[in-house]
TIMAR-993629 format. One record per residue (C-alpha): residue in three letters; x, y, z. Coordinates in steps of 0.1 Angstrom, whole numbers, plus 5000, padded with zeros to 4 digits. Last residue first. Layout:
N
<rest: ALA, east: X, north: Y, up: Z>
...
# end
This chain:
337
<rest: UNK, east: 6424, north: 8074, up: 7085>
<rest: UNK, east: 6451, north: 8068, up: 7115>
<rest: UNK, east: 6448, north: 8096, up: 7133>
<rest: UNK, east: 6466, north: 8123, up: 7153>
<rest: UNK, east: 6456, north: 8147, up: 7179>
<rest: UNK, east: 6476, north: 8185, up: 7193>
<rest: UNK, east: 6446, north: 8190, up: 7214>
<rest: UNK, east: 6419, north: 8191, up: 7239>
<rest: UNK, east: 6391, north: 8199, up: 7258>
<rest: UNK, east: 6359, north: 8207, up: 7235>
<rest: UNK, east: 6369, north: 8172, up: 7215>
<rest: UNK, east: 6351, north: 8166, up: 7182>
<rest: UNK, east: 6344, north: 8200, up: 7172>
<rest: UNK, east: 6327, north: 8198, up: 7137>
<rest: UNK, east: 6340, north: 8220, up: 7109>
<rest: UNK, east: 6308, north: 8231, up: 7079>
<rest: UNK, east: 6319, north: 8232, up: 7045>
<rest: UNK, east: 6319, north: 8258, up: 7028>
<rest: UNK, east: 6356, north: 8252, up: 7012>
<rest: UNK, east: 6364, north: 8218, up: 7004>
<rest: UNK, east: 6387, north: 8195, up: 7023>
<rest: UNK, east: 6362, north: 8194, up: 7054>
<rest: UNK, east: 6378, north: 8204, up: 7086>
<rest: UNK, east: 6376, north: 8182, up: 7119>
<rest: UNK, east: 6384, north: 8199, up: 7156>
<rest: UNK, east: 6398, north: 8195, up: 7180>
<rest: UNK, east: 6398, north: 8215, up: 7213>
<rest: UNK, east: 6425, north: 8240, up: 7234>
<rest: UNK, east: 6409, north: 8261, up: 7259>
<rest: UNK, east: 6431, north: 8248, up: 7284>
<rest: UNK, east: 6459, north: 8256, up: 7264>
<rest: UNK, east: 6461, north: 8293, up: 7263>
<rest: UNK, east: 6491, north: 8312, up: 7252>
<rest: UNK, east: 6498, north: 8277, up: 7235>
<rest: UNK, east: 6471, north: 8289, up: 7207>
<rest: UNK, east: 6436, north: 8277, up: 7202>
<rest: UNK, east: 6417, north: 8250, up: 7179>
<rest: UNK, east: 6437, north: 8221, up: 7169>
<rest: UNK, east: 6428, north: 8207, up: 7136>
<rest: UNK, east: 6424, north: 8172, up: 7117>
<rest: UNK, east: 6413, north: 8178, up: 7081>
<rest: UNK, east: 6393, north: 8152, up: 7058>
<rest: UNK, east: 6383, north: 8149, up: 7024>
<rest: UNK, east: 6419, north: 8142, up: 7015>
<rest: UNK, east: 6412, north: 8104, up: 7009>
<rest: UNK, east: 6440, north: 8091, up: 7036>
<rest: UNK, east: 6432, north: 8118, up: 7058>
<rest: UNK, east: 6451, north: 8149, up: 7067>
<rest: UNK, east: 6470, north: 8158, up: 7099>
<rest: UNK, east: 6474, north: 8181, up: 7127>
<rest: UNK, east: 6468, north: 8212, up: 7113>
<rest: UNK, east: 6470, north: 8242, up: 7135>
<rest: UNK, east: 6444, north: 8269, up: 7141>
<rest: UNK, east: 6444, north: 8301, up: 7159>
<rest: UNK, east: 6455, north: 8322, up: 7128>
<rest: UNK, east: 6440, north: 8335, up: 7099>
<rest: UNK, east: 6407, north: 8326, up: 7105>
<rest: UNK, east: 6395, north: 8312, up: 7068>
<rest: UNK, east: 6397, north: 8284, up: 7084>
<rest: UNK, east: 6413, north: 8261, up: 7051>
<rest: UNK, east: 6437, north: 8294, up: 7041>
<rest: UNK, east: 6433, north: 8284, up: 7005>
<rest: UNK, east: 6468, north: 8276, up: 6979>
<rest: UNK, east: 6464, north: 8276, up: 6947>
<rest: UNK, east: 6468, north: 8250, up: 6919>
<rest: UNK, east: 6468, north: 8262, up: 6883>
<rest: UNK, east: 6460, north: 8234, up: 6861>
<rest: UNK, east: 6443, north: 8214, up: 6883>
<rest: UNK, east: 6461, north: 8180, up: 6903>
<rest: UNK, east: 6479, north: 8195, up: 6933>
<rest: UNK, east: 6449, north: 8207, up: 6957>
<rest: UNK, east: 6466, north: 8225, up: 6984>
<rest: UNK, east: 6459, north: 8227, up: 7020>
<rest: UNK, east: 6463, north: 8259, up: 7044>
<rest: UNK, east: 6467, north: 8257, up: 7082>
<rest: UNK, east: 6473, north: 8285, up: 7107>
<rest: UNK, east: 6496, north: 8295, up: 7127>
<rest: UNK, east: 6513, north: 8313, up: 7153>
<rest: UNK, east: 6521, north: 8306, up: 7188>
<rest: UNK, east: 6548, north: 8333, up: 7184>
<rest: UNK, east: 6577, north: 8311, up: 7205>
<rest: UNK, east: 6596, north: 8300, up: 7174>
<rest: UNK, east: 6585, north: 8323, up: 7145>
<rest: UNK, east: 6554, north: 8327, up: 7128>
<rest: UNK, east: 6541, north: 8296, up: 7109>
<rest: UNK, east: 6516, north: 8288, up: 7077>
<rest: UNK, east: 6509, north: 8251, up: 7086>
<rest: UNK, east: 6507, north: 8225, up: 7054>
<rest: UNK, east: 6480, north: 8199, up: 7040>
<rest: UNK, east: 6484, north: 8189, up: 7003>
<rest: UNK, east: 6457, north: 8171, up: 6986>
<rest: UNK, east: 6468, north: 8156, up: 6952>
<rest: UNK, east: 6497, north: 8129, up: 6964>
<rest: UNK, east: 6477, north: 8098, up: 6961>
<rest: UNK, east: 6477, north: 8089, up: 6994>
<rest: UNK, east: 6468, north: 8125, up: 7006>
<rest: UNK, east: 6496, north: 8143, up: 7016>
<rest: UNK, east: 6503, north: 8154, up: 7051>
<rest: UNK, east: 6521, north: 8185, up: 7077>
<rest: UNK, east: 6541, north: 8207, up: 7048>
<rest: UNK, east: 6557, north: 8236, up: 7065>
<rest: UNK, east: 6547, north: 8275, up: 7050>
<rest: UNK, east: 6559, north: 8307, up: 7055>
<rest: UNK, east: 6580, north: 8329, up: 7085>
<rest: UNK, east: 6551, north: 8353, up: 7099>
<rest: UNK, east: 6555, north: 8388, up: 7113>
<rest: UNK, east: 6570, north: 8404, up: 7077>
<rest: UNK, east: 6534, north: 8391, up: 7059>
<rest: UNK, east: 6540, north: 8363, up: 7039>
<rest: UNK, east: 6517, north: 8360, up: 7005>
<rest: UNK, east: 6517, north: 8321, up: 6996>
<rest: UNK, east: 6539, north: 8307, up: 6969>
<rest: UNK, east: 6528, north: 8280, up: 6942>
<rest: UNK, east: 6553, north: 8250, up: 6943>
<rest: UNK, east: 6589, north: 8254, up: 6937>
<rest: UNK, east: 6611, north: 8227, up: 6916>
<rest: UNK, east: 6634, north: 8208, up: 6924>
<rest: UNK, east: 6636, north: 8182, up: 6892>
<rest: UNK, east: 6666, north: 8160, up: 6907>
<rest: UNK, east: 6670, north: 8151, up: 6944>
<rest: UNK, east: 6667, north: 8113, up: 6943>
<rest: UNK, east: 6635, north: 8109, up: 6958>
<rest: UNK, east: 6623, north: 8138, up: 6930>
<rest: UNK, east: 6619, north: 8173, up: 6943>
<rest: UNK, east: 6592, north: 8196, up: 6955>
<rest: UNK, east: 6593, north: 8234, up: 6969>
<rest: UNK, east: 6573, north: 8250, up: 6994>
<rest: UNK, east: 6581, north: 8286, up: 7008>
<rest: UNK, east: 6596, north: 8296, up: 7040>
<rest: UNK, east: 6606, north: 8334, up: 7044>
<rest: UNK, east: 6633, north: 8341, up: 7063>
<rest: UNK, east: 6631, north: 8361, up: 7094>
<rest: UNK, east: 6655, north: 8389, up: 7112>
<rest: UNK, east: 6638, north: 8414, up: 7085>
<rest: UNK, east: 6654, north: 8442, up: 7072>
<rest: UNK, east: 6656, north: 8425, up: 7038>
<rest: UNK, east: 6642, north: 8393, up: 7036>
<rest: UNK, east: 6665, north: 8359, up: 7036>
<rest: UNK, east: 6648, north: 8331, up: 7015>
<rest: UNK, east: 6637, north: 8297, up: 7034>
<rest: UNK, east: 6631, north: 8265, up: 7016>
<rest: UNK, east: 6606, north: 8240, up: 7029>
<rest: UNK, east: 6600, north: 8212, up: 7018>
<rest: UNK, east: 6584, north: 8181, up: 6997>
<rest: UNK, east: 6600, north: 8151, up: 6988>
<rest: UNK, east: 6580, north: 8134, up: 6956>
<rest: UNK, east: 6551, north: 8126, up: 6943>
<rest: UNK, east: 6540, north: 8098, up: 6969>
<rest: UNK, east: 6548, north: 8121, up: 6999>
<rest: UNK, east: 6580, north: 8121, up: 7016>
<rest: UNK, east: 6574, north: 8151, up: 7035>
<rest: UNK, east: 6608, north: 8178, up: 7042>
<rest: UNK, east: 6611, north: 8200, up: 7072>
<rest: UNK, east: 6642, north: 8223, up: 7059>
<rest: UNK, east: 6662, north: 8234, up: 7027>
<rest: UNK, east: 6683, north: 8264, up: 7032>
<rest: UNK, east: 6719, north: 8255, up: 7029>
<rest: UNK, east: 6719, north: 8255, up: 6990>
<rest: UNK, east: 6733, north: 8222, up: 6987>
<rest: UNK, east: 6700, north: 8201, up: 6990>
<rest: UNK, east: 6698, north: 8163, up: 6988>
<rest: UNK, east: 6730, north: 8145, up: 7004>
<rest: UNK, east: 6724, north: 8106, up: 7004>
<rest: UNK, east: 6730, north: 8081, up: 7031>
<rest: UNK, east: 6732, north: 8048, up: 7021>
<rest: UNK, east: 6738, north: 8034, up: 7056>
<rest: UNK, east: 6715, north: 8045, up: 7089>
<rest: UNK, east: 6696, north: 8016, up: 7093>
<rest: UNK, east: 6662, north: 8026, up: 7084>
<rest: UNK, east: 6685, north: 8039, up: 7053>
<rest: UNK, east: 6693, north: 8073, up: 7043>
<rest: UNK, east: 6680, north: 8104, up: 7026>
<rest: UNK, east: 6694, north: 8140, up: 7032>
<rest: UNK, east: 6682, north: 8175, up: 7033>
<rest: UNK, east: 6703, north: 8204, up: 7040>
<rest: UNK, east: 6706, north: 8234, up: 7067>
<rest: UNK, east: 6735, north: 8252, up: 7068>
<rest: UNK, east: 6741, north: 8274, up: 7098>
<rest: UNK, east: 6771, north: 8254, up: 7111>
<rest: UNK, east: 6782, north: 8249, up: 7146>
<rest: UNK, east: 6766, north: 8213, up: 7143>
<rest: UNK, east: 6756, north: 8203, up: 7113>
<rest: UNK, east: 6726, north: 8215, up: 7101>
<rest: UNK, east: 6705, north: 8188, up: 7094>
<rest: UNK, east: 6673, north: 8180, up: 7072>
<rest: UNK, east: 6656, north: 8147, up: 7074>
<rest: UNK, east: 6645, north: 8118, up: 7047>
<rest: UNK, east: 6641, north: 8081, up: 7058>
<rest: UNK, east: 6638, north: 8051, up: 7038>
<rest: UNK, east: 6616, north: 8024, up: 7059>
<rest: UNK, east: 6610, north: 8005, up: 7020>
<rest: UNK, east: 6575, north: 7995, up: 7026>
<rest: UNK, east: 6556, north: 8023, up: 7005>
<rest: UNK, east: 6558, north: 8060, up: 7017>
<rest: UNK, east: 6590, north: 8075, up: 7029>
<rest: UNK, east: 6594, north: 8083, up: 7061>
<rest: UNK, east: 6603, north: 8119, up: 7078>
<rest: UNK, east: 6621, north: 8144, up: 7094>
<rest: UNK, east: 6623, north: 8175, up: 7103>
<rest: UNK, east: 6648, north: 8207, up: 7112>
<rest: UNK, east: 6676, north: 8182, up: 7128>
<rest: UNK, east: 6708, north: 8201, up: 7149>
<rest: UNK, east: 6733, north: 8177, up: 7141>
<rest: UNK, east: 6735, north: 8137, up: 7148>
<rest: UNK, east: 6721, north: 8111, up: 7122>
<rest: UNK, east: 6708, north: 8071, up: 7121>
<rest: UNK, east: 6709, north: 8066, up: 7156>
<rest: UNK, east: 6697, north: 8034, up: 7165>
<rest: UNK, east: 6667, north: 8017, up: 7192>
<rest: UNK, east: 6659, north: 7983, up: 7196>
<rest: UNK, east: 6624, north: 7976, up: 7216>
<rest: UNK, east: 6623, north: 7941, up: 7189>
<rest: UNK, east: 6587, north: 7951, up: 7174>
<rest: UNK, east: 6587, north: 7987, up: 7180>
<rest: UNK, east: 6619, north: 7993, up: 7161>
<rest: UNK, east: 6628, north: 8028, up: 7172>
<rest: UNK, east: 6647, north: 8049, up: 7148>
<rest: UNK, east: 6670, north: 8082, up: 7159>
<rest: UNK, east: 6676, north: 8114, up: 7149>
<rest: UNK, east: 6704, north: 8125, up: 7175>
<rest: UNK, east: 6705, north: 8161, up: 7187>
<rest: UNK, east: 6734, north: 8188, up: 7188>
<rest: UNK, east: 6719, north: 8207, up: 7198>
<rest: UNK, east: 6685, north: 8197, up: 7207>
<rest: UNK, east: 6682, north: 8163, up: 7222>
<rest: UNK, east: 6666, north: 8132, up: 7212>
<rest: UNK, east: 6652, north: 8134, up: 7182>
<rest: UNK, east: 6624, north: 8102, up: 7173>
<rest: UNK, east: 6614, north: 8086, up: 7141>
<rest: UNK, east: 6593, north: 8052, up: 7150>
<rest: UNK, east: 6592, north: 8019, up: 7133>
<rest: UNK, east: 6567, north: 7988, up: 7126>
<rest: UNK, east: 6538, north: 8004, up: 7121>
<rest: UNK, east: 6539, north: 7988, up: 7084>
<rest: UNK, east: 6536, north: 8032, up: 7069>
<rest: UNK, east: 6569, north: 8045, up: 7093>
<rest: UNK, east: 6554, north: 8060, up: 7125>
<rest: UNK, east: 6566, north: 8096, up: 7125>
<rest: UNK, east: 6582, north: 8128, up: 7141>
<rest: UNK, east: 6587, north: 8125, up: 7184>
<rest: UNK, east: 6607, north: 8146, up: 7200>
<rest: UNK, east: 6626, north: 8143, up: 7230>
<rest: UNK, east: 6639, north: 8163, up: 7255>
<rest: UNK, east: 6676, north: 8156, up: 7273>
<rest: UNK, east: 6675, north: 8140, up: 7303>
<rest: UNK, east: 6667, north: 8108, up: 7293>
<rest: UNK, east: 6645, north: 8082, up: 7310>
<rest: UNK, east: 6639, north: 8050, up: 7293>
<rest: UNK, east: 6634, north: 8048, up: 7254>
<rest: UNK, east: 6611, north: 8023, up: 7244>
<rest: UNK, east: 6590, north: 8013, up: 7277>
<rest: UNK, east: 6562, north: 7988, up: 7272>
<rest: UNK, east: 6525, north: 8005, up: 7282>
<rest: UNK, east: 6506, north: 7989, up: 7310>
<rest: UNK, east: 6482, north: 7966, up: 7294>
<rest: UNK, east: 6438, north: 7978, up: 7286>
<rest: UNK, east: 6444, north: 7958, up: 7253>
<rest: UNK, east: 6430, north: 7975, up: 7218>
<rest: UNK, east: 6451, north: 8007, up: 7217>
<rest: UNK, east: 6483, north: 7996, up: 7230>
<rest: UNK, east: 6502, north: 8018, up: 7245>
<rest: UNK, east: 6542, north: 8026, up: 7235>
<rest: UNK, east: 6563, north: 8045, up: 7257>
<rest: UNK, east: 6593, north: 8072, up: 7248>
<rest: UNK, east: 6607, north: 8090, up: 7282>
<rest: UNK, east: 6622, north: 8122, up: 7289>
<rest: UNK, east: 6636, north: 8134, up: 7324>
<rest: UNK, east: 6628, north: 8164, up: 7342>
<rest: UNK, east: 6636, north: 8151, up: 7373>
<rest: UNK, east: 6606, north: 8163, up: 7394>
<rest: UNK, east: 6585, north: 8169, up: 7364>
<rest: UNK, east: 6593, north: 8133, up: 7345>
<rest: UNK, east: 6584, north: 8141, up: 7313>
<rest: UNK, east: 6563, north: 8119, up: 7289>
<rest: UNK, east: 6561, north: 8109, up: 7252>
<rest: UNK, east: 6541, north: 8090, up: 7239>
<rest: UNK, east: 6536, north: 8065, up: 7210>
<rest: UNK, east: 6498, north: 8049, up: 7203>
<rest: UNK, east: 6493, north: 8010, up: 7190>
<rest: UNK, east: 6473, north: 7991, up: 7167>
<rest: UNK, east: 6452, north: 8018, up: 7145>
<rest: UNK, east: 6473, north: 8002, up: 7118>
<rest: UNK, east: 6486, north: 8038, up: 7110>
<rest: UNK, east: 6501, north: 8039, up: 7141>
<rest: UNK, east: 6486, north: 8066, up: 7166>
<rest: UNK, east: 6510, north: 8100, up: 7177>
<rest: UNK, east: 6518, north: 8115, up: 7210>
<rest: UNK, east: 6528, north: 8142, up: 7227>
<rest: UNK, east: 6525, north: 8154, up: 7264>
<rest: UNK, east: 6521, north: 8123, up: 7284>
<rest: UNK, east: 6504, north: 8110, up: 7309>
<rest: UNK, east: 6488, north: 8076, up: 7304>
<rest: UNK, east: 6461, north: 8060, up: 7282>
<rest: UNK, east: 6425, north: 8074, up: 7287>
<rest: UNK, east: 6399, north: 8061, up: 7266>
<rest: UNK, east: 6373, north: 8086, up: 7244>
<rest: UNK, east: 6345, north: 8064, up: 7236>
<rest: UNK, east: 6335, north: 8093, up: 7209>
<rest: UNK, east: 6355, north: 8114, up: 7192>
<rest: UNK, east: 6334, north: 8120, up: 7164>
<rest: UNK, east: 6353, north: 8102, up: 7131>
<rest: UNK, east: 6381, north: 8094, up: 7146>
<rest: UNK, east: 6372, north: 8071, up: 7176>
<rest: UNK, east: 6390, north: 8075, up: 7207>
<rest: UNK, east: 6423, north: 8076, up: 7218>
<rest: UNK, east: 6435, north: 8096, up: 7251>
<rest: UNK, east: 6469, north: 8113, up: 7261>
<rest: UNK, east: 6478, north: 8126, up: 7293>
<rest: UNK, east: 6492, north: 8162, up: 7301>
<rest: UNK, east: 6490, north: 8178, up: 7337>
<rest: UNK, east: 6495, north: 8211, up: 7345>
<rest: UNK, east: 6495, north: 8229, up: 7306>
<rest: UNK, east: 6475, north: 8207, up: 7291>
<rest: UNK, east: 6452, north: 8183, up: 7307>
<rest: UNK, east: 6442, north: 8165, up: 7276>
<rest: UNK, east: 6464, north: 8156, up: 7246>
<rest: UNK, east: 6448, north: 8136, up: 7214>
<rest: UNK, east: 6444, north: 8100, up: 7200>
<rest: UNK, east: 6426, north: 8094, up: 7165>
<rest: UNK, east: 6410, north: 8065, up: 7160>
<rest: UNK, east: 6397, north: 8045, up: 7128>
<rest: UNK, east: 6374, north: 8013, up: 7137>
<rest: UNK, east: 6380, north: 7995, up: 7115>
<rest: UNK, east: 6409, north: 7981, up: 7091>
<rest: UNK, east: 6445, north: 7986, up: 7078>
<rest: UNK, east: 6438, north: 8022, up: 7082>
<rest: UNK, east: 6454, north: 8041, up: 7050>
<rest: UNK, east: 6484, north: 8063, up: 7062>
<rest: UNK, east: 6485, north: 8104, up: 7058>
<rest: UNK, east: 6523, north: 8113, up: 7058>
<rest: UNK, east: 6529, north: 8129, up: 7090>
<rest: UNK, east: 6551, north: 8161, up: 7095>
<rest: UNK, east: 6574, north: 8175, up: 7125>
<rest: UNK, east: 6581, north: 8207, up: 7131>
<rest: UNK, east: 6609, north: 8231, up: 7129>
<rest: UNK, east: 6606, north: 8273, up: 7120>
<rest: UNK, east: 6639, north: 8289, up: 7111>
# end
């Protein structure tokens, strides 16, 4: 089954909107903001090799690893003071991966660790840090609006069952989803919790991973309009919604370790939505994240077979509309629009 992480698109609280990105790759990974809508007064920040923007524009998470002791760390920079970043989670030897600012910028979804890992929060104003899960974690998210609900899907460990849950900021209230043992990399969006739910395929050693919706609570699942999967690909993961829930950004994915992908989007409010390959490529594309409006795409061009010829690039929602390359070096970005 295919894992990544989503991001629920987040109104700026005010200007300037910035997007932050990863140079260097593969030798030496640092991350730099700049503005969003041309990637101009590009600023360097630190090394690290992922990274994601609040959606107040305020501050930038990274993650960084230690070559000579392969140890993971989580720092925070601050996009509007030129301060050495604060330290979230110190060195850890297990990898780390980070999922989502909640919508106040006030709290962070991390893994840390693989099998089993530990889904944990970060509360960037106190540095305090809590597991709210452990198991082998296929996504995660937060939910929009101020409550800091969180929804992830686990397998526990030793177990091939992957379900979706809700819980607390805290960890308490925790709420089983999904029973079918197939339900993966949900987005909280405004409409509901969207997902993925893999079907096996006959003589093939891959699911395939469609989109489905359900209420907060679990009630009305129901599956969106399917895409045609080819036996070499695995299906669709949601990456952003739109504010208001009617433009639908997600990654058609190959297996773990293909480097494929390639992002469609969704328009949820006709009468028969359908889903458009947004490059009209077929692969060598990745969505990174939607704007708040919709109108707008953030996507990496290239593959991981070779990222020094990574750069980003910005889609317009409709089709025929012309991309513009905002970074020629560079990838994997975020924003806050």
């Amino acid at each position: 089954m295919a894992c990544a992480s989503g991001a629920f698109a987040s109104a700026a609280a005010g200007p300037p909107a910035l997007m932050t990105y990863i140079a260097g790759l593969p030798t030496s990974p640092s991350v730099w903001v700049a503005d969003a809508g041309d990637g101009s007064s590009a600023r360097y920040l630190g090394q690290a090799s992922s990274a994601q923007i609040s959606p107040d524009g305020g501050e930038v998470a990274a993650v960084s690893i230690e070559k000579s002791t392969n140890a993971w760390t989580l720092s925070l920079y601050s996009t509007v003071a030129a301060t050495a970043p604060s330290t979230i989670i110190p060195k850890r030897p297990q990898p780390m991966n980070l999922l989502a600012w909640s919508p106040d910028s006030r709290l962070i979804l991390v893994t840390v660790g693989t099998s089993p890992a530990q889904l944990m929060i970060v509360d960037t104003t106190t540095g305090q840090s809590r597991a709210i899960a452990t198991g082998v974690i296929y996504g995660a998210s937060f939910a929009p609006g101020p409550s800091d609900s969180v929804v992830y899907a686990r397998a526990m460990l030793n177990r091939t069952a992957v379900n979706i849950y809700t819980t607390s900021s805290a960890g308490t209230d925790t709420h089983q989803l999904t029973s079918d043992g197939h339900s993966e990399d949900p987005l909280w969006g405004p409409g509901g919790i969207i997902f993925s739910r893999a079907t096996a395929r006959p003589k093939n050693a891959y699911p395939e991973l469609q989109l489905w919706e359900m209420n907060a609570d679990g009630s009305g699942a129901h599956q969106l309009p399917s895409v045609h999967v080819t036996s070499n690909l695995e299906g669709l993961i949601a990456v952003g919604s739109s504010l208001n829930g009617q433009h639908l950004l997600a990654n058609l994915v190959g297996p773990t370790g293909s480097n494929t992908a390639e992002p469609y989007v969704i328009g949820l409010s006709g009468h028969k939505p359908q889903w458009r390959d947004l490059t009209g490529q077929g692969s060598g594309y990745i969505g990174d994240a939607i704007s708040a409006n919709g109108n707008r795409i953030l996507v990496t061009k290239g593959t991981a077979k070779d990222l020094k010829a990574l750069s980003v690039v910005i889609f317009p929602w409709g089709p025929g509309g012309k991309p513009t390359t905002i970074v020629k070096q560079g990838g994997y970005a975020s924003w806050n629009q």
